[in-house]
N, C-alpha and C positions, 0 to 999 in steps of 0.2 A: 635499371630501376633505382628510383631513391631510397636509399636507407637513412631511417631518421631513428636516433637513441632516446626511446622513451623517460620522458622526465616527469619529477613530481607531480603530483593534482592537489591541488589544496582545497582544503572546506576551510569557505572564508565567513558563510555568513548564511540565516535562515529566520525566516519569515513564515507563517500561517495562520488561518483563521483559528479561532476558538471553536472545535468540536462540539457539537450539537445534534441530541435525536432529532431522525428525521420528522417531518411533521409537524416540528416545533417552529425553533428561531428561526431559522432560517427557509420557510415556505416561501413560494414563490420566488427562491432566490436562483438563479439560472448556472450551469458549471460555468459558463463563462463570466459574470459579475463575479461572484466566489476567487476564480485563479486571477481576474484582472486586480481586482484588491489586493491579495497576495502579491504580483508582481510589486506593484506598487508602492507597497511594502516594504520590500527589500530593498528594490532599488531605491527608495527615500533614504533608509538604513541605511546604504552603503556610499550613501551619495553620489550614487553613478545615472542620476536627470541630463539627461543627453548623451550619454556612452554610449558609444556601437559595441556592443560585444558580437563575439562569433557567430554564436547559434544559444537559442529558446529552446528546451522540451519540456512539454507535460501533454500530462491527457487525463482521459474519465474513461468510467466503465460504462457507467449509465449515460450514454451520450444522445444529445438530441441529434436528429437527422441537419438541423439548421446549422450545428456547432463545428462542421466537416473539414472548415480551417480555423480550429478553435484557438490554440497557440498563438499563431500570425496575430489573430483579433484582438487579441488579450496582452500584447508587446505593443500594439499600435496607440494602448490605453496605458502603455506603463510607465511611461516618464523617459525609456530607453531611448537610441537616437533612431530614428524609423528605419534607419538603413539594416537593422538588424535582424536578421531572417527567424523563422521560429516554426518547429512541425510537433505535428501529434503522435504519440504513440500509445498502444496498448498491448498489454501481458496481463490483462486482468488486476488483480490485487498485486503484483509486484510489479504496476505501472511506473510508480514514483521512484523504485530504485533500478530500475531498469534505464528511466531517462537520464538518473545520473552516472550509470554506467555509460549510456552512449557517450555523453556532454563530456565525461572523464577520458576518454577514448581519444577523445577529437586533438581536447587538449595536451596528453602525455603524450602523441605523435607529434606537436607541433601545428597542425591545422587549423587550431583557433586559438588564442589566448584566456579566454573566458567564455562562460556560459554558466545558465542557468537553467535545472533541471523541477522537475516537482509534478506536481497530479491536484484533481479535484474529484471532488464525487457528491453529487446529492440525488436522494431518492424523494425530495419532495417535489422535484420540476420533472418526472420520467414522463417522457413522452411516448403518447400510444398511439401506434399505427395501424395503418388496415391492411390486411390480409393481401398476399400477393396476386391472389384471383381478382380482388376488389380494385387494383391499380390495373390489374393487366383489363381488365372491363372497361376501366375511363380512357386506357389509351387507345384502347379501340373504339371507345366512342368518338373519342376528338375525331380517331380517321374517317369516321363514316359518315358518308356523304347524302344518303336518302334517309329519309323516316323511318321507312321499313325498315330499316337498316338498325337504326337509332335505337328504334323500340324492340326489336329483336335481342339487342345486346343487352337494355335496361330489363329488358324480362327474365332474366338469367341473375338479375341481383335480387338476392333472398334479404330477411332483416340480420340474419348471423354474420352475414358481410358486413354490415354497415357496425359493427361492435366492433371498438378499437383493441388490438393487442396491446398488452400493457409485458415490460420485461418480467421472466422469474428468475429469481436465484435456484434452477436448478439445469443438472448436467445431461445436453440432449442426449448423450449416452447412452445414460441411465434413467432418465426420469426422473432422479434422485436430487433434493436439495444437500446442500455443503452439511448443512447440521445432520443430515440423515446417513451422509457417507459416514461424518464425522462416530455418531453412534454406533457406526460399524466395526471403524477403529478401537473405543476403547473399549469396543466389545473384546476384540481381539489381542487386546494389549493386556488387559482385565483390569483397568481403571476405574476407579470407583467413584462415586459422585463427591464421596466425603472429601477427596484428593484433588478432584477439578474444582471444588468449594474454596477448598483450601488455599490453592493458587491464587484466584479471582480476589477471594481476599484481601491476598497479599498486596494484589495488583491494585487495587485502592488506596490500600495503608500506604503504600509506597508511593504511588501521586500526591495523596495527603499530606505526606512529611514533602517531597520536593515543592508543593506550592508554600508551604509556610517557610521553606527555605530560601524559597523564592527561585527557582531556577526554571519556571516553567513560564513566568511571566516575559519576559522580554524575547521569548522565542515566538511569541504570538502577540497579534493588536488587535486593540475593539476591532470588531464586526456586527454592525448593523445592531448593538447596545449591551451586547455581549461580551464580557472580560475575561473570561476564561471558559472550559471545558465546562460543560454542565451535567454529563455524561456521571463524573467520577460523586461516588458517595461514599466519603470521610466514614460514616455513622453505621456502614451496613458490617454484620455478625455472619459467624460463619453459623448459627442460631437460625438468621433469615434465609441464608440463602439456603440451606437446608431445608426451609417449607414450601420451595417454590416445585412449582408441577413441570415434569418432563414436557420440554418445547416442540421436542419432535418425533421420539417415537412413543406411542400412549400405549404399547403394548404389554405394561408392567416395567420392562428391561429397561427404560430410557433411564440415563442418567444426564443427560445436555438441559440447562435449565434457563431461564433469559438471565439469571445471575451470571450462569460460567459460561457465556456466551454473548461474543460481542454485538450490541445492539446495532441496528438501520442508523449509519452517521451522513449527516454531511459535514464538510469541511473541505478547506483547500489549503495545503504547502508548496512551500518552493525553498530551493536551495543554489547560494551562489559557488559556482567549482572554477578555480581559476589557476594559471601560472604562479609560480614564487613570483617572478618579473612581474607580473599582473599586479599582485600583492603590494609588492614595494609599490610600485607607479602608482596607485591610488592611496595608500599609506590605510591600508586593510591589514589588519591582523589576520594573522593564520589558525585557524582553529585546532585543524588536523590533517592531514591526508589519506584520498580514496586510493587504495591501495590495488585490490581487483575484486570480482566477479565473477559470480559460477552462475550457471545454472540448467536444469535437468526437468526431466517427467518420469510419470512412473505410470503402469497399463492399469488403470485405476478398474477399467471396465471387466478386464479378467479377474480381478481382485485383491488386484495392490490399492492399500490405502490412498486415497485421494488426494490427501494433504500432508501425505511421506515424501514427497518428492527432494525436501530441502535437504533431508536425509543424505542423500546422494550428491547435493550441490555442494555442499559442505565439503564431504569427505574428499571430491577433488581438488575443491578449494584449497585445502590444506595440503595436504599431496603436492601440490603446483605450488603453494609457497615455503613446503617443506617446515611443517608448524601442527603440533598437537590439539587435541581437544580444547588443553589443559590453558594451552600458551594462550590465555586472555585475561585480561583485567576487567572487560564488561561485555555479555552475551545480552543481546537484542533480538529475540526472538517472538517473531509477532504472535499476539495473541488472538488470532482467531476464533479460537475455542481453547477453555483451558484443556480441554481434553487432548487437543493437538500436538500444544509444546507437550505433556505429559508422555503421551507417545511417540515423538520423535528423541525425547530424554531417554526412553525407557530403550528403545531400538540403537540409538549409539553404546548400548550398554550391555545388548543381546550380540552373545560369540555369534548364535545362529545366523540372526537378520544381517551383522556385519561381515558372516562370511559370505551371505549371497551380495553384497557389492564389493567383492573382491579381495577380504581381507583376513590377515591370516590372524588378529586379535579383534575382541571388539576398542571400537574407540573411549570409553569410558565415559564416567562421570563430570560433569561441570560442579563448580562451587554453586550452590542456590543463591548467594549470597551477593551473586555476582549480576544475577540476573535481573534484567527490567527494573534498575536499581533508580528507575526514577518515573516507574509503573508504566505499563502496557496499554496494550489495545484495548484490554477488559472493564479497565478505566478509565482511559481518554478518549478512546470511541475509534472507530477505524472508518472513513470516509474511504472507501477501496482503495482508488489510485492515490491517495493522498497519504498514505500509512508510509512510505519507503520516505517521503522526503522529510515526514515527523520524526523518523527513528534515527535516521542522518545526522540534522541538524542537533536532536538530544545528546546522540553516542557522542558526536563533535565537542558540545558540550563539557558534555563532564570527563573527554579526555583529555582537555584545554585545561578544566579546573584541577585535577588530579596532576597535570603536568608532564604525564607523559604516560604513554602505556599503549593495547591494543584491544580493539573491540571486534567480534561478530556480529554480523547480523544476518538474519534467516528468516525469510517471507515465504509462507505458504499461499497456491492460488489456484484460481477453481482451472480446471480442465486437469488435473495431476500435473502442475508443475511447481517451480520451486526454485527463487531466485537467492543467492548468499551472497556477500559483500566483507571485506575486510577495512576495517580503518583504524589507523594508529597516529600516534603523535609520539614523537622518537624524545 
């Protein structure tokens, strides 16, 4: 068998739409127009118009049934050279960092030279289908050969068949949506609304200061009249979001509000991961490198938090590259809910919760200061599968501008799991 010595990955380069509620800008706009723009994108960016690279990933959560070789579709419209292969994947919200885990994979074995990784998501094109007694009906109709027959089968169709299913955000599990687990959690954590307020905040003022800095602009391009995220509000008090009404539990107890809680986005990213050799040969600058990859679930249905899972990703993560809580210069940890990251903070910090994954201290506190230092999901909007390759190309970012250091990142995703990522720039 060949043995091949794993080399570098480099973040070369990152491209995405501008963040948008759903139902606004971008209606009627399909996941695959969304990631083809995206490609487009990039590869314009890195001036690779005719380049065979190795391999394509992204994917959606909200996918149309028509979109089934959505990738392939979306490369054949990119500018790349057509001989370039391209597949779909899904892990839910940790889509987009999932694809550059694979595309990273390929490359540090030696298997491709290049690739590019990313996701799209939009809830204004979800498409509803019909019930599987209602398709299993038509196939039987095509087969049948007499009237009787015919009309036998059409008499069995009610009007509630003919009503399309449309997706829900919640867990067939449970029956439970994300925000509903979620209020379960900082029930449990005893998280207060004042403190997920607080965060969400932050996570504005912090977008706020990086657009006037400018660091958010060149990582994205108009789309369809659009310049930036529209999502993020400079002008919101922790005054307002403190009057807004519990989103999901109205039983008194709720603290999740549409403030500290990330809205319905669409958007689409993508991110280029390449060889050093890659690098030089196109005369690309190196941003950073993908270092590795965790990830984990937790029995959410017995009554582990839903969106603890990263909890655990993490703490192998570091275990396997032999590296502290502490050892970071910038934590990217998605904002799903501020309720989330609050309780996954609070559980690396709990002796109890850390000695049930194995450990004989807790893991500690992070710098705050450190964190989503160029604002969150809570602000820029979370497009499902498109959140791993925004937080990429950012971390990348501003390890490039900082000049050397190392980052986390930690995506929480529905079904109880929970993807983590390392990326440094030495």
């Amino acid at each position: 068998m060949k043995t091949t010595t794993m080399r570098p990955v480099a973040i070369i380069a990152g491209s995405r739409t501008p963040f948008t509620k759903s139902f606004s800008h971008y209606s009627r706009t399909t996941n695959l127009e969304l990631i083809t723009a995206t490609l487009k994108d990039l590869v314009k960016k890195t001036k690779l118009e005719g380049v065979q690279l190795g391999d394509v990933a992204t994917g959606a959560v909200m996918k149309n049934a028509e979109d089934w070789n959505m990738t392939r579709e979306a490369v054949l419209k990119s500018g790349l050279h057509p001989h370039t292969p391209g597949y779909d994947v899904q892990r839910a919200c940790g889509t987009g960092l999932e694809t550059a885990a694979q595309i990273a994979l390929k490359i540090a074995s030696g298997q491709i030279e290049a690739g590019i990784a990313g996701g799209t998501d939009t809830n204004s094109d979800i498409q509803g289908v019909f019930s599987h007694k209602f398709s299993w009906l038509m196939m039987e109709l095509q087969k049948a050969k007499t009237i009787p027959e015919k009309f036998k089968i059409i008499s069995q169709i009610n009007p509630k068949l003919l009503l399309p299913i449309f997706p829900a955000v919640k867990e067939p599990q449970t029956g439970l949506s994300m925000g509903q687990h979620t209020e379960l959690m900082v029930q449990e954590w005893k998280i207060s609304q004042a403190e997920q307020d607080k965060l969400a905040y932050e996570s504005h003022q912090k977008a706020a200061r990086a657009y006037e800095a400018g660091f958010h602009q060149d990582l994205l391009f108009e789309f369809k009249g659009l310049k930036k995220d529209s999502i993020l509000r400079p002008d919101t008090t922790i005054e307002k979001l403190a009057k807004l009404k519990p989103a999901f539990d109205f039983t008194g107890k709720g603290t999740l509000t549409a403030g500290n809680s990330t809205a319905l986005t669409d958007g689409a990213s993508a991110v280029l991961l390449g060889s050093e050799d890659f690098a030089d040969k196109h005369k690309l600058p190196i941003l950073a490198y993908f270092v590795d990859a965790e990830y984990s679930a937790v029995d959410f249905v017995k009554g582990e938090g839903l969106l603890m899972a990263p909890t655990f990703a993490v703490k192998r993560l570091l275990e396997r590259n032999n590296l502290k809580l502490q050892d970071f210069d910038f934590y990217e940890i998605h904002e799903a809910f501020a309720g989330q990251v609050l309780c996954t903070l609070k559980a690396w910090e709990s002796p109890e919760y850390c000695k049930k994954m194995g450990l004989d201290q807790p893991m500690g506190s992070i710098d705050r200061n450190k964190l989503n230092v160029n604002g969150g999901s809570l602000a820029l909007g979370h497009p499902f599968a498109a959140t791993g390759g925004r937080i990429i190309a950012s971390l990348a970012k501003a390890l490039a501008q900082k000049g050397s250091g190392r980052g986390l990142i930690s995506i929480c995703t529905a079904g109880g799991m929970g993807v983590a990522a390392i990326i440094e720039r030495p």
